[in-house]
Each structure stands twice: as structure tokens, then as C-alpha cells.
ROSE-4610 file (N, C-alpha, C; in Angstrom, 1 decimal, always signed):
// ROSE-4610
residu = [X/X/X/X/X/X/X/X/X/X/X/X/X/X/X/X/X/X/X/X/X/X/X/X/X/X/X/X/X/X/X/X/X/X/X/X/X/X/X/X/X/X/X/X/X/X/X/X/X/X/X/X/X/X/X/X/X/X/X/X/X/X/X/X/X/X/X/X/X/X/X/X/X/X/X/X/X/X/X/X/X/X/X/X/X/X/X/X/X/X/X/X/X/X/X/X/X/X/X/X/X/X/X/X/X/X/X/X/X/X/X/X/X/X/X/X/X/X/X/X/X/X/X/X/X/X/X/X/X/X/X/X/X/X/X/X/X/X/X/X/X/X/X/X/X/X/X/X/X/X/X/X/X/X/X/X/X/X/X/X/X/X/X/X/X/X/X/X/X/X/X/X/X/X/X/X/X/X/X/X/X/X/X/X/X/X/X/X/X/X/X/X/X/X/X/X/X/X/X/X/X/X/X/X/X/X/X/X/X/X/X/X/X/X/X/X/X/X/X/X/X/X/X/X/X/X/X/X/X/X/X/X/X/X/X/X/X/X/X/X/X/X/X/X/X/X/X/X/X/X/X/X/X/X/X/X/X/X/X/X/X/X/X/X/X/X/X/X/X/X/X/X/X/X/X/X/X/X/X/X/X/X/X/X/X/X/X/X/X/X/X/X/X/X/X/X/X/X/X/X/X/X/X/X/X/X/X/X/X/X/X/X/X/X/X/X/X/X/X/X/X/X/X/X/X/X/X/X/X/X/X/X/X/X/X/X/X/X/X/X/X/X/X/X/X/X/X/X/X/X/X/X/X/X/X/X/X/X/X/X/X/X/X/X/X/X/X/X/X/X/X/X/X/X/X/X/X/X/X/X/X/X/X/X/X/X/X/X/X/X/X/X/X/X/X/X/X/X/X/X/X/X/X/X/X/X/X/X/X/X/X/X/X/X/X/X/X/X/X/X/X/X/X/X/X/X/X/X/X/X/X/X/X/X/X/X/X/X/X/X/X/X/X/X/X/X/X/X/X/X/X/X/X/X/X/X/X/X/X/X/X/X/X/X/X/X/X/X/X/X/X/X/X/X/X/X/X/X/X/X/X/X/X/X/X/X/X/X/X/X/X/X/X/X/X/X/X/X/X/X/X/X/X/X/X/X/X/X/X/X/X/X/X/X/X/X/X/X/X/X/X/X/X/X/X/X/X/X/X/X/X/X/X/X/X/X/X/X/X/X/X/X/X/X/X/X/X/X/X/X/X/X/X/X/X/X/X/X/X/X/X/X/X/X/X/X/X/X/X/X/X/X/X/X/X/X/X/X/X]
num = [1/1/1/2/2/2/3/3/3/4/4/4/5/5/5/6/6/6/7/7/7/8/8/8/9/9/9/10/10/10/11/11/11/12/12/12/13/13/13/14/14/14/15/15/15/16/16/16/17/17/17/18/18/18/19/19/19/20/20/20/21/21/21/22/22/22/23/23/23/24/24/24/25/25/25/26/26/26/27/27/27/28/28/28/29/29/29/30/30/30/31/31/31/32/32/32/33/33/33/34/34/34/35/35/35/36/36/36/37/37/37/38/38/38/39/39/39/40/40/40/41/41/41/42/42/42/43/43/43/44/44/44/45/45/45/46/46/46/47/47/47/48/48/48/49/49/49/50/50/50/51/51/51/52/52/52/53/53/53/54/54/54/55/55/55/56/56/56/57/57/57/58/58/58/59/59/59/60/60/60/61/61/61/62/62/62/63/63/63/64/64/64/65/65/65/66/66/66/67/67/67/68/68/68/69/69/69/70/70/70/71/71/71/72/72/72/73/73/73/74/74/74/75/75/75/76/76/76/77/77/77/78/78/78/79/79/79/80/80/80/81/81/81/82/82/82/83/83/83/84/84/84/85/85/85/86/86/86/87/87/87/88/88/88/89/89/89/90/90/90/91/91/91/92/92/92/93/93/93/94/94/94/95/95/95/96/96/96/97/97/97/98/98/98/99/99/99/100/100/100/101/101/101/102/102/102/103/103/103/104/104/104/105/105/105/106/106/106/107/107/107/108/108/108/109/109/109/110/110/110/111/111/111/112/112/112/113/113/113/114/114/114/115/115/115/116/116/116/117/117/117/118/118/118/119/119/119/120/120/120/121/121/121/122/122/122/123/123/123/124/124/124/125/125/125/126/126/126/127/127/127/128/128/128/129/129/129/130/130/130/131/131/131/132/132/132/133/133/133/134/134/134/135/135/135/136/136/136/137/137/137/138/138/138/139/139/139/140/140/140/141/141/141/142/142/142/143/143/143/144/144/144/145/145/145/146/146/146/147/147/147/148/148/148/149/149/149/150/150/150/151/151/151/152/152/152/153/153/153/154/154/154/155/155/155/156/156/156/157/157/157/158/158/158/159/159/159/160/160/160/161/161/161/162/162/162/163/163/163/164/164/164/165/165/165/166/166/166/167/167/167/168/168/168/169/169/169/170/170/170/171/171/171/172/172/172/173/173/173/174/174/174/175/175/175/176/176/176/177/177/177/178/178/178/179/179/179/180/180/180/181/181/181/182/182/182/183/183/183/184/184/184/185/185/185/186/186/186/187/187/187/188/188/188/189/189/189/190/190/190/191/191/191/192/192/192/193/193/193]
x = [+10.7/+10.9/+11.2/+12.0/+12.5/+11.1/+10.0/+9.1/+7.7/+7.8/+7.1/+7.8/+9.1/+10.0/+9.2/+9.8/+9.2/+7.6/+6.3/+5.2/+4.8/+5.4/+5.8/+5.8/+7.5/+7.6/+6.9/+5.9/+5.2/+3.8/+3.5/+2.6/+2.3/+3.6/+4.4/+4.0/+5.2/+4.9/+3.3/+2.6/+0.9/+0.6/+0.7/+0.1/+0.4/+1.4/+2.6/+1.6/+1.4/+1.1/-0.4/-0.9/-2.4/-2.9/-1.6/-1.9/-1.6/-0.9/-0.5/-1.2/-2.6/-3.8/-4.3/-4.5/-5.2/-4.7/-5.4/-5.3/-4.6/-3.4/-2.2/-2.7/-3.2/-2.5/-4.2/-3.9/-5.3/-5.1/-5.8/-5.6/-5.4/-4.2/-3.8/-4.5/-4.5/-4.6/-4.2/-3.8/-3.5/-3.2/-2.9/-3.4/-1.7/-1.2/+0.1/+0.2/+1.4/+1.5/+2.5/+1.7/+2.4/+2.9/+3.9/+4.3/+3.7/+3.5/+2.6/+1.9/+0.9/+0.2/-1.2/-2.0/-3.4/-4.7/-4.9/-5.8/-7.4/-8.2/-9.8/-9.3/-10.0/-10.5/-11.7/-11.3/-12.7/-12.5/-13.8/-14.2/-14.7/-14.9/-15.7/-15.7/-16.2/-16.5/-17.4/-17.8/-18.7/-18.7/-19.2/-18.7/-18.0/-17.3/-16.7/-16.8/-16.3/-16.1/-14.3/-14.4/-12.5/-12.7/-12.3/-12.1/-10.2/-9.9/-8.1/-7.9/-6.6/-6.0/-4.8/-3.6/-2.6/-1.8/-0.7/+0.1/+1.0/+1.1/+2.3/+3.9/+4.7/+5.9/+6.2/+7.2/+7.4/+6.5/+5.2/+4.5/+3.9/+5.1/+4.8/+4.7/+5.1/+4.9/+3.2/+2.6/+1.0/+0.9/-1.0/-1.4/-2.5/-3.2/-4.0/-3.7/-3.9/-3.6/-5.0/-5.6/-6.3/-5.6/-5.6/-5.3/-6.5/-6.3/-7.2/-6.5/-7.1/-6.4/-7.3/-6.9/-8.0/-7.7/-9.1/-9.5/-9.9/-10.0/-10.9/-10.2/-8.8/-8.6/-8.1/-8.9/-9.3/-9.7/-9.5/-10.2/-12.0/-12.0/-13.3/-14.3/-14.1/-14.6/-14.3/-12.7/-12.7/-12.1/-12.6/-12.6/-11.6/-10.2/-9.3/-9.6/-9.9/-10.1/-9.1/-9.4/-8.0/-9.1/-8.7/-9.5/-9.2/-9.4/-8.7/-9.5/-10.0/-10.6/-10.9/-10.7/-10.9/-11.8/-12.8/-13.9/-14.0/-13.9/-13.9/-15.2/-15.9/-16.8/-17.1/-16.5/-16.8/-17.4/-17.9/-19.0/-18.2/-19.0/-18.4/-18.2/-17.7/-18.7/-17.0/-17.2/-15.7/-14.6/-13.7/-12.8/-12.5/-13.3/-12.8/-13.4/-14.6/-15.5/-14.6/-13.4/-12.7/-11.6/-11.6/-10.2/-10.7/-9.8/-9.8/-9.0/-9.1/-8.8/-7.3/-6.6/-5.5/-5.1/-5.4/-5.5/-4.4/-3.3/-2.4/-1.7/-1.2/-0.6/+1.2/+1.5/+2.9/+3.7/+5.0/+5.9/+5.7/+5.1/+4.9/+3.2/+2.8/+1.2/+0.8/-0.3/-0.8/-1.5/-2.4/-2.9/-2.3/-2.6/-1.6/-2.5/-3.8/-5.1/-5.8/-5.7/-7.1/-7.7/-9.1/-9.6/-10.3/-10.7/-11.8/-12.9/-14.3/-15.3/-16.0/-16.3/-17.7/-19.0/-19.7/-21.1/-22.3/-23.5/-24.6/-23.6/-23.2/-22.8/-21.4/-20.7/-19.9/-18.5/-17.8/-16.1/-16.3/-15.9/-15.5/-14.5/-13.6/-12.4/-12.4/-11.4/-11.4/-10.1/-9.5/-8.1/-8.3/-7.6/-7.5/-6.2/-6.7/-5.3/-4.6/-3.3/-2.3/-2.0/-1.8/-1.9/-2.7/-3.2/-4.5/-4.6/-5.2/-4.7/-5.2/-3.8/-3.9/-4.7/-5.0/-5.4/-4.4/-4.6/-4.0/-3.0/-3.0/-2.1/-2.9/-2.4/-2.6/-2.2/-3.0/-2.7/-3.3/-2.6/-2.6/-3.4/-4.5/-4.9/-4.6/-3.9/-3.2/-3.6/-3.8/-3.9/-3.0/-2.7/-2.3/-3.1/-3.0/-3.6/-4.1/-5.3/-6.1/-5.6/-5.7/-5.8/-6.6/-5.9/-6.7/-8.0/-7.5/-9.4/-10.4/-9.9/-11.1/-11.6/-10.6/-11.2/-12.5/-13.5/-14.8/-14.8/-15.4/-15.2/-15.7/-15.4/-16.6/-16.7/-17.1/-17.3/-16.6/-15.7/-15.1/-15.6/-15.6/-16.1/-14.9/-14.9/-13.9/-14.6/-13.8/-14.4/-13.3/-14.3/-13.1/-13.8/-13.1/-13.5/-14.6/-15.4/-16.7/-17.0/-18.1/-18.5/-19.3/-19.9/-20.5/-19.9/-19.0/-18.2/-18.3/-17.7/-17.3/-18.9/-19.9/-21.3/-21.9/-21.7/-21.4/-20.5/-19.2/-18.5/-19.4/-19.7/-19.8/-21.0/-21.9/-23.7/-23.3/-22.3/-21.8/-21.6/-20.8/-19.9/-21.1/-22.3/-23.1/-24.3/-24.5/-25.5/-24.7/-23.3/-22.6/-22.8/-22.7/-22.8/-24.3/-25.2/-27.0/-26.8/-25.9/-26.1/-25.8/-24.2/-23.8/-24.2/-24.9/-25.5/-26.6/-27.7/-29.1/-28.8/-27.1/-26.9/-26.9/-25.9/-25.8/-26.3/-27.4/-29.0/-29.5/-29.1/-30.1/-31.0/-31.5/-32.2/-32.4/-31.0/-30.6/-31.6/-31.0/-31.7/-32.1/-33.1/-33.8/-34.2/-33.9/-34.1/-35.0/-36.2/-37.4/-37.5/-37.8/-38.4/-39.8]
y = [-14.0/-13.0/-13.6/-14.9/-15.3/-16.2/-16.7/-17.3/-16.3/-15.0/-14.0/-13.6/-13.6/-13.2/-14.6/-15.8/-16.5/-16.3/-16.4/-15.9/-15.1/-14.0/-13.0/-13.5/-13.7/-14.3/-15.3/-16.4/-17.0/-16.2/-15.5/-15.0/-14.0/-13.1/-12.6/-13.5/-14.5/-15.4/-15.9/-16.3/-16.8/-15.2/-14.5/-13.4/-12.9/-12.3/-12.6/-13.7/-14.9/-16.3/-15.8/-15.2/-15.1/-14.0/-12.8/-11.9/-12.7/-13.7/-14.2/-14.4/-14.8/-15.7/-14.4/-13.3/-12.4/-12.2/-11.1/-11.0/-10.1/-10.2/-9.0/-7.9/-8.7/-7.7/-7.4/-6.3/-5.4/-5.7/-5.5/-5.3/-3.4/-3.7/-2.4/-2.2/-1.0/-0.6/+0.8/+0.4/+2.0/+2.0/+2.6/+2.9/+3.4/+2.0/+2.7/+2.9/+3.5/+3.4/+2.5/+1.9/+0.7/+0.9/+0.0/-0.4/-1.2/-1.5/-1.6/-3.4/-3.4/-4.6/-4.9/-5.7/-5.7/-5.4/-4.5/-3.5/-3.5/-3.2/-3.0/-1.6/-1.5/+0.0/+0.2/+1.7/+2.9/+4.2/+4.0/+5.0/+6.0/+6.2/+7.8/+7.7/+9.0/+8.6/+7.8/+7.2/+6.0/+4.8/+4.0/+2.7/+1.5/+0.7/-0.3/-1.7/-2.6/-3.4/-4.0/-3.6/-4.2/-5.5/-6.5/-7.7/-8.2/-8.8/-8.3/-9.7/-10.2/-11.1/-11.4/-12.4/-12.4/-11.1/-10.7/-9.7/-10.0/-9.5/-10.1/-9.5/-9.9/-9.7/-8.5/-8.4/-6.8/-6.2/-6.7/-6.7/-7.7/-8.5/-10.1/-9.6/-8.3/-8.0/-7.9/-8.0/-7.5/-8.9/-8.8/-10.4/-10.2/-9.3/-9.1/-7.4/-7.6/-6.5/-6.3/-5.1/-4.9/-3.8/-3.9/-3.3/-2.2/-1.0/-0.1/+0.5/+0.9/+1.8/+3.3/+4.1/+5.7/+5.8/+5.2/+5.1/+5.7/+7.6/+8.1/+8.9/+8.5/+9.3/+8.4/+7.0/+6.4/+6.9/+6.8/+7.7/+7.8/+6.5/+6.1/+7.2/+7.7/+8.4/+9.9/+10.1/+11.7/+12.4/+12.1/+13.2/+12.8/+13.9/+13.5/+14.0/+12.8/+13.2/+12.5/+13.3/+13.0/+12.8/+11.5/+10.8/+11.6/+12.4/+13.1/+12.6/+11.6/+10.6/+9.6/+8.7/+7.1/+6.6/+6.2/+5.8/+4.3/+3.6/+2.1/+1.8/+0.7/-0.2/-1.2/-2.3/-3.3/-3.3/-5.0/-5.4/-5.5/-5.3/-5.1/-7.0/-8.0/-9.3/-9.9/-11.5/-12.2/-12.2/-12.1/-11.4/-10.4/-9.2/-7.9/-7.5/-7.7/-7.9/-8.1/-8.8/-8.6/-8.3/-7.2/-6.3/-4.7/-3.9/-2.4/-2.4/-1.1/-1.3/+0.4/-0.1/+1.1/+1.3/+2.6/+3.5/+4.5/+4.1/+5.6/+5.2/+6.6/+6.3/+6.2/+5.6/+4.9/+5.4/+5.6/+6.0/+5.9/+6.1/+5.9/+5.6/+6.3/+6.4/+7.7/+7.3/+8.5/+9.4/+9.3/+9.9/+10.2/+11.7/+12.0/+11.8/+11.5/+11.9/+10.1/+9.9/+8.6/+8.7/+8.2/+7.6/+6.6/+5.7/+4.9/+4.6/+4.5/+4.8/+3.2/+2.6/+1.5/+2.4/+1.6/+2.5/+1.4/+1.4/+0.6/-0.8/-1.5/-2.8/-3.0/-1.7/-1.6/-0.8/-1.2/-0.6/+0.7/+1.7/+2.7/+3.2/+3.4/+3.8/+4.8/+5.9/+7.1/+7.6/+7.4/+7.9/+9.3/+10.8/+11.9/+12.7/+13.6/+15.0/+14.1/+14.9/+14.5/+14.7/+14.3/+14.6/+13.4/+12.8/+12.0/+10.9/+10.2/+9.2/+10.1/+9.8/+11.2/+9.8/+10.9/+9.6/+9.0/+7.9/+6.7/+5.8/+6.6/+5.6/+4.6/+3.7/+2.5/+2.5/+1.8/+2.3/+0.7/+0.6/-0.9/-0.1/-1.3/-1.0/-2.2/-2.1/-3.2/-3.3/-4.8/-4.6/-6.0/-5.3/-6.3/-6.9/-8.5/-8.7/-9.5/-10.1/-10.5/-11.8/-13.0/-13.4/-12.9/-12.5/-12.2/-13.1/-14.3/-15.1/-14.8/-14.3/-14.2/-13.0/-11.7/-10.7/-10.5/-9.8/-9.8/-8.6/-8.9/-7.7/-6.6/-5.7/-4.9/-3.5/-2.3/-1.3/+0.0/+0.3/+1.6/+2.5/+3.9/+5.4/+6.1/+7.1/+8.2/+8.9/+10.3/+11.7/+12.4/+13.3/+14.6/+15.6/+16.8/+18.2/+18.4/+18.9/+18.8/+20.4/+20.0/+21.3/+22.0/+21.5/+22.4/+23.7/+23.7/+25.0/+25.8/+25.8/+26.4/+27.0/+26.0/+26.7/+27.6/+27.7/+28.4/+29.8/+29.6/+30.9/+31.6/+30.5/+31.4/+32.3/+32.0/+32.3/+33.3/+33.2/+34.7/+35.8/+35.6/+36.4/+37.1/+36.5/+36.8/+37.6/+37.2/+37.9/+39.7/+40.0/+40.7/+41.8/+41.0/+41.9/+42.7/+41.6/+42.3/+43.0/+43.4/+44.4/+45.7/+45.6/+46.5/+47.4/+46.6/+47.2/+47.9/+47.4/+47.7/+48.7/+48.9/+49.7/+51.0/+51.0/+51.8/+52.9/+51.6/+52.3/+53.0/+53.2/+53.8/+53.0/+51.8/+51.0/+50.8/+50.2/+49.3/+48.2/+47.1/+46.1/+46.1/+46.0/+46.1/+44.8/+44.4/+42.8/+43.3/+42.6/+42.7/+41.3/+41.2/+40.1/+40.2]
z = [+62.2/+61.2/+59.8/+59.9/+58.2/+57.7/+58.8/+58.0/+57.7/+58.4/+57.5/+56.2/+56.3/+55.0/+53.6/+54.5/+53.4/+53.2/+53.9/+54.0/+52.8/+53.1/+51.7/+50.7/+50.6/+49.1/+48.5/+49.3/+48.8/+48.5/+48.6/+48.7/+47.5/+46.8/+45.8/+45.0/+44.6/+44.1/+43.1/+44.4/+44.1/+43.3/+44.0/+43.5/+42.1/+41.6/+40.2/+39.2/+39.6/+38.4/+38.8/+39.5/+39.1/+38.4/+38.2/+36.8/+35.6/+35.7/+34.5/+33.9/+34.1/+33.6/+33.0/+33.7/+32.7/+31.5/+30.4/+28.7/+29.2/+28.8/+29.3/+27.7/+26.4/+25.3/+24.6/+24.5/+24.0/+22.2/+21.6/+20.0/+20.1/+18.8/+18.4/+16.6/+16.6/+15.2/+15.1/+13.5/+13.0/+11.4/+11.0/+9.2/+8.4/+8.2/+7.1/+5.9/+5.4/+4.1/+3.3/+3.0/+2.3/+1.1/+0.5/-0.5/-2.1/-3.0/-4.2/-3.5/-3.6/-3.8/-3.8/-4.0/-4.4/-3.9/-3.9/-2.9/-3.3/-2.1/-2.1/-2.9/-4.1/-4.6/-3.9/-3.7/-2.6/-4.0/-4.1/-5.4/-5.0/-4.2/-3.7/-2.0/-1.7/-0.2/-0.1/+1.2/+1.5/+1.9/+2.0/+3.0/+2.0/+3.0/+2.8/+3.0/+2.7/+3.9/+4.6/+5.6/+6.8/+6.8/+6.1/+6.5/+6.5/+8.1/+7.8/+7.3/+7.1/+6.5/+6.9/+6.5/+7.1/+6.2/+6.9/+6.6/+5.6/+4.3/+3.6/+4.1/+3.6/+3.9/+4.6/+5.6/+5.4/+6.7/+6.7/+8.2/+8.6/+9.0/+9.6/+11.2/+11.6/+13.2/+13.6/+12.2/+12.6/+12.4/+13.5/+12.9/+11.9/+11.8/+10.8/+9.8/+8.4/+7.7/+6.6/+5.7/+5.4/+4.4/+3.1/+1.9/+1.0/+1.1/+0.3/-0.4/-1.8/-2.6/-2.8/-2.6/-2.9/-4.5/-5.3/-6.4/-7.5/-6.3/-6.8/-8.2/-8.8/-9.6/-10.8/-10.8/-12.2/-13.0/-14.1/-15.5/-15.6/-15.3/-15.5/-13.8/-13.1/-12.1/-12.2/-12.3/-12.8/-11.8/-10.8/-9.5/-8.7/-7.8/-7.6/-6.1/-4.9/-3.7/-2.5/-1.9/-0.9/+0.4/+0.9/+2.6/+3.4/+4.8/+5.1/+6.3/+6.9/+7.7/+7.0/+8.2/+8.2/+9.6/+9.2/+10.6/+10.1/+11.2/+11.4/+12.2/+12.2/+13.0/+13.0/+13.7/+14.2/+15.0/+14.9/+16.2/+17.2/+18.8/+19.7/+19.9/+19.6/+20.1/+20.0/+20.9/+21.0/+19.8/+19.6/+20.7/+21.5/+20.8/+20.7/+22.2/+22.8/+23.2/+25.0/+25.2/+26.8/+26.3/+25.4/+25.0/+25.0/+25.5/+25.2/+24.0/+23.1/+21.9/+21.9/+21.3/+21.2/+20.0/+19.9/+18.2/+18.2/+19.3/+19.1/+17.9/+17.3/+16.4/+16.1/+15.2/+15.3/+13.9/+14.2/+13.2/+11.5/+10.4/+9.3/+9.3/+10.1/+9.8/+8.9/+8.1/+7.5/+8.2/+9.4/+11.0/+11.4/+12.0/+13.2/+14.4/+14.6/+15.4/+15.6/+16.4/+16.4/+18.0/+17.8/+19.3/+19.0/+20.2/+20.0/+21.0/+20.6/+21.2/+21.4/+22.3/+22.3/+22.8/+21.9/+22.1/+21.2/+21.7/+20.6/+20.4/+21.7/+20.5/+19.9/+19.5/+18.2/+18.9/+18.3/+18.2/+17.2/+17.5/+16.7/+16.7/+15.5/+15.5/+14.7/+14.7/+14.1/+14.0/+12.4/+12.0/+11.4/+11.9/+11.4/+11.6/+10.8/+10.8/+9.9/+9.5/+8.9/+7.3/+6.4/+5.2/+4.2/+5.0/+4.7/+3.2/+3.4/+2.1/+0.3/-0.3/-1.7/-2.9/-3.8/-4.8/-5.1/-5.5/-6.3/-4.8/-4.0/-3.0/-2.5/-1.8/-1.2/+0.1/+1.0/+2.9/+3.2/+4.5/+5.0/+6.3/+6.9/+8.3/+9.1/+10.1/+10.7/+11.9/+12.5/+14.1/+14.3/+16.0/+16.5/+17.6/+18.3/+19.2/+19.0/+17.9/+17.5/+15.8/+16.0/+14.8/+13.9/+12.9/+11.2/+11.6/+11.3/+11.1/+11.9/+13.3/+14.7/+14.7/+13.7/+14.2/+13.4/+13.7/+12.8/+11.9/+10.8/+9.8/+10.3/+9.7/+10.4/+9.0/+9.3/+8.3/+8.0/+6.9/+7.0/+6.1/+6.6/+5.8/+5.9/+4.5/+4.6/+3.9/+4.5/+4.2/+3.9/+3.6/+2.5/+3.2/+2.7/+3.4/+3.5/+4.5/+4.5/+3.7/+3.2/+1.8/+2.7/+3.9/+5.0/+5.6/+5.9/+6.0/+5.0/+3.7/+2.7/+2.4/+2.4/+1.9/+3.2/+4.3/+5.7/+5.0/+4.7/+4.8/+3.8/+2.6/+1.1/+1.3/+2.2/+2.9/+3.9/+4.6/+5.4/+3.9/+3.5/+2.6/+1.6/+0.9/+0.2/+1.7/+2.9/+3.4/+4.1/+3.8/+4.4/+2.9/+2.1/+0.8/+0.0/+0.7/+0.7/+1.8/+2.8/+4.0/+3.9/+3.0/+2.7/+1.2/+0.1/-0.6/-0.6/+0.6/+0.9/+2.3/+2.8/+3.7/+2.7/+1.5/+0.8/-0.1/-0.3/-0.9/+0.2/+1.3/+1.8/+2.9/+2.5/+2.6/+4.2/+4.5/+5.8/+5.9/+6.9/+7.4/+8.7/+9.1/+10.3/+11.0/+12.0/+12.3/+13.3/+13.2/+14.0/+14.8/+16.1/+16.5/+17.1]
């Protein structure tokens, strides 16, 4: 009985040091709001380029950091727009490549909303909801997991309210009003197929 006991525990043991070897730690990301310092200006919606760096002070817990400033309400541009998404893509390729990626989000994020997708090759990440980056602020995208230098740049887009809706309601609202005037004349509308 005691040399199945030991059996066992040797066997625990071996077993225990042979998870050890696996990549216990996934890269994390997520999008804060930082404090004043030198930032990619983003002038309109559209693309970018993520390339991270080391973290300055303050988020020495990340290994890589990425600084943007929402631009859009420089003099020289005019227009005051608020990001209200953040879409990321990297290449799918070493390191990232025998890692799952984790986009939940964490205490002092400007997101309340993220997932992430592999598909074609590529990492896709997706920061939403929330009260979304305003003009003139500055937001850090951080990950962990990954050395700044290894991880590969890759490409970010933000959007603003989509004007597709609004031209949607405003196209209801104007075809409800040719219905009821051409109801009123008399007229009506007759849908034939």
C-alpha cells in the first residue's frame, strides 16, 4: 500500500513539472486612460499604425505600451469627434501565434465591451461601449505577456457613430411623410408587385 502511495506521489510530481514547461501566460490587452505624455496624433477616423514600446512610469506592470492622442479637435481640422470604437490587427505570426489573446476589460479602461477574433492570418481585437475616447484625450493600449520588441506592429481603426442609421431613420421619417401627404390628397400609395 505505502509504495503505491509513493508510486503516486511520484507520479504527481512528474506530472506537475511537465505543465510547467507549457506557456502558462497568454498576452493581455486593453485601452487606458492615461496621464499627459507624447502621443501618435489620429486626425480623423481611419487607420493607424500600433507599434508598443516600453511602458513609462506608472505602467511598469505592462510589458508593452502604445500612446494615441484623439486629434480631431486641433484648430487646424475643426471637427470635434469622439472614437466610440477601437479595432486592432495584428499579424497572426511568432509570438502571438502559440498564445490565445485576452481583451477583458480592467478597472480604468475607457471600454466597457472587447473580444477577439483569429481569422485570415491576423489577430483582431475590438474595444467598445463606454464613453469612448473624447477629443483632445490621450489613451494608452497596453498588453501584457509579450516583450514590447517581439510583439509585431500591427494596424488600428476607430469609428464614430455610424451616419448609416441616422440616414436610415431620416429616409423612414421623409417616406412616412410622402405617405401621409399623398394619403391626404387623396392619392394613396399602392404597392404593386
Amino acid at each position: 500500500m505505502k509504495i503505491s502511495r509513493c508510486l503516486f506521489l511520484v507520479a504527481l510530481i512528474f506530472g506537475l513539472s511537465g505543465l510547467a514547461k507549457a506557456d502558462p501566460i497568454d498576452f493581455h490587452m486593453t485601452v487606458l486612460d492615461p496621464g499627459s505624455t507624447t502621443a501618435l496624433n489620429i486626425d480623423a477616423p481611419g487607420t493607424f499604425t500600433v507599434a508598443f514600446s516600453a511602458c513609462p512610469d506608472g505602467y511598469t506592470n505592462y510589458d508593452g505600451c502604445f500612446v494615441g492622442l484623439n486629434n480631431t479637435n486641433a484648430p487646424t481640422i475643426g471637427t470635434d469627434i469622439t472614437f466610440y470604437s477601437l479595432n486592432l490587427i495584428f499579424p497572426d505570426i511568432a509570438p502571438l501565434n502559440t498564445q490565445s489573446c485576452n481583451v477583458t476589460p480592467e478597472t480604468g479602461t475607457i471600454f466597457d465591451n472587447s473580444n477577439c477574433t483569429s481569422s485570415n492570418g491576423s489577430l483582431v481585437l475590438n474595444f467598445f461601449g463606454g464613453s469612448g475616447i473624447k477629443p483632445g484625450e490621450t489613451f494608452y493600449i497596453v498588453e501584457n505577456g509579450v516583450p514590447a520588441a517581439d510583439f509585431p506592429p500591427g494596424m488600428g481603426t476607430v469609428a464614430t457613430p455610424e451616419p448609416d442609421s441616422i440616414l436610415l431613420l431620416s429616409t423612414g421619417v421623409v417616406l412616412m411623410g410622402v405617405f401621409f401627404i399623398s394619403r391626404r390628397r387623396g392619392e394613396g400609395l399602392a404597392l404593386r408587385f
